[in-house]
C-alpha positions in Angstrom: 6.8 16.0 -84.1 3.2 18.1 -84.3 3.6 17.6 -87.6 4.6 14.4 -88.4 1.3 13.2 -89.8 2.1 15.8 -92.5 5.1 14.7 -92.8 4.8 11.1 -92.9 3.1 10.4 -96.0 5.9 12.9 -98.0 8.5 10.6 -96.5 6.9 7.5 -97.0 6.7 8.7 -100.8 10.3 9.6 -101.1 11.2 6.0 -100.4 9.0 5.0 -103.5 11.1 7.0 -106.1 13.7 5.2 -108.2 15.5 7.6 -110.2 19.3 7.6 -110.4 19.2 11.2 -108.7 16.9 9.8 -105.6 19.6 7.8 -103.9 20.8 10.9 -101.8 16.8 11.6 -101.3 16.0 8.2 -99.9 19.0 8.1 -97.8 18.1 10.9 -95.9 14.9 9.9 -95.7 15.7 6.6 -94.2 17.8 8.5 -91.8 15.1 10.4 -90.8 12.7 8.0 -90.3 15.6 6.1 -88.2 15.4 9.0 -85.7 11.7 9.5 -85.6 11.9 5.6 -84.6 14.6 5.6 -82.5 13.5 9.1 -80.3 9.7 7.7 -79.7 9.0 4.6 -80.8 6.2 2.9 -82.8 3.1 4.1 -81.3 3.6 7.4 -83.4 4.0 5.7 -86.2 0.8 3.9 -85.3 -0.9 7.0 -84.5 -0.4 8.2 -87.8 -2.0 5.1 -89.2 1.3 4.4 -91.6 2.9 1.0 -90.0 2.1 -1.2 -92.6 2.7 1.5 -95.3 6.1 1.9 -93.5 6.9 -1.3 -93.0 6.1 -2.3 -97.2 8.5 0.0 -98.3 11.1 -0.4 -96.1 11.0 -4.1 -97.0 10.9 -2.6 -100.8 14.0 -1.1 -100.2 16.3 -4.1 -98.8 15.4 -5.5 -102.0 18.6 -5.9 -104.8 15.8 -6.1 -107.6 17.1 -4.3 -110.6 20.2 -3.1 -108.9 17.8 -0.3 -107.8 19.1 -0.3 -103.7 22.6 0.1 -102.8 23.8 -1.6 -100.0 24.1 1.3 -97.7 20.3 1.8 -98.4 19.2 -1.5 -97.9 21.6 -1.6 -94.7 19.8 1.9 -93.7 16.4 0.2 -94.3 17.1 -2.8 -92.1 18.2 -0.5 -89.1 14.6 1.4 -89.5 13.1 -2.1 -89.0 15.6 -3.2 -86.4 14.2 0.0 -84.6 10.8 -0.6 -84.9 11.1 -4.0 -83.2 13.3 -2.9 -80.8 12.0 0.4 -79.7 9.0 0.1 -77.4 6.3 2.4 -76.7 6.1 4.8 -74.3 2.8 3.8 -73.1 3.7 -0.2 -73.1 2.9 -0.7 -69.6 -0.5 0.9 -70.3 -1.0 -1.3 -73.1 0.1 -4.3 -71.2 -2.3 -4.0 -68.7 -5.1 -3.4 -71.2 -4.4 -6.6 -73.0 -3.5 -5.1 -76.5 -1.4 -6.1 -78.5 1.8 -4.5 -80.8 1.0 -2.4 -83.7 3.4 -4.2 -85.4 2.0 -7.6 -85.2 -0.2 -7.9 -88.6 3.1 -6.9 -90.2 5.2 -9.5 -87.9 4.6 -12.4 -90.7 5.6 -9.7 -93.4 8.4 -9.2 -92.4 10.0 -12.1 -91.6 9.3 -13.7 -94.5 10.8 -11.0 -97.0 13.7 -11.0 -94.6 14.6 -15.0 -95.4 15.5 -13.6 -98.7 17.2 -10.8 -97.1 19.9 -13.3 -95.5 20.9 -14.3 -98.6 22.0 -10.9 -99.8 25.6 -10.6 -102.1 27.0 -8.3 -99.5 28.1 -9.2 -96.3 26.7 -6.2 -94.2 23.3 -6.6 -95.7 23.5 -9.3 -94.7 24.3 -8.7 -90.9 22.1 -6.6 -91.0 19.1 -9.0 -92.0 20.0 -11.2 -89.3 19.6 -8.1 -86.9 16.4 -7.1 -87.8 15.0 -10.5 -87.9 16.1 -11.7 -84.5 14.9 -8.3 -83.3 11.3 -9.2 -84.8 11.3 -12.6 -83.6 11.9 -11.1 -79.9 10.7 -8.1 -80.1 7.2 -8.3 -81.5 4.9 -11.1 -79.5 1.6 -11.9 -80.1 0.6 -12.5 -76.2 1.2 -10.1 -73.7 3.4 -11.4 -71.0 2.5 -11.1 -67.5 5.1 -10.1 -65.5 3.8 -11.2 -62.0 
């Protein structure tokens, strides 16, 4: 985790390349990126200053343009934003009471609207998958935050 910063950009890269050999690449990168989410949250991804980088790509990657994504990538791609939206970070109390708001709101908009086209993927896991992540975003990412008292 020290060196994710260093890291981040590599992986963030990986998911840009497109040859035929790069599908076992960008697997494990989405897989890796998964875990990073999953194990703490956003806010390090925020800290690195790569959300909406992240977030672009990923969305890149549900994509069935040019047969370039399989379906187990674009399935892998749509858990990574599933995560994002679900997973909160570990100082969210902190940041409710100072009023800000969720790294991933600019990219909120983004997101759902590349996932429309998402739900209307040939494959019926992709598919499941879209409708995850979006209901994930539409809870998971407000604009206000909520007082809880």
């Amino acid at each position: 985790m020290p060196e994710l910063p260093t890291l981040l950009p590599l992986l963030l890269q990986s998911l840009d390349l497109q040859t035929a050999q790069s599908h076992a690449v960008r697997a494990a990168t989405l897989e890796t990126l998964a875990v990073i989410i999953r194990e703490n949250g956003v806010s390090v991804i925020d800290e690195a200053g790569h959300v909406q980088s992240l977030v672009t790509r990923l969305l890149n990657t549900t994509t069935t343009e040019k047969g370039a994504n399989n379906p187990r990538l674009r399935i892998d791609a749509l858990k990574c934003l599933f995560l994002l939206a679900q997973s909160p970070s570990p100082d969210a109390s902190a940041a409710a009471r100072s009023g800000r708001l969720s790294p991933l709101l600019p990219v909120k908009n983004q997101v759902l609207r590349s996932l429309r086209f998402v739900l209307d993927d040939p494959k019926r896991d992709v598919r499941k998958a879209a409708v995850d992540a979006r209901g994930a975003w539409l809870r998971g990412v407000d604009d206000v935050v909520d007082d809880e008292d």
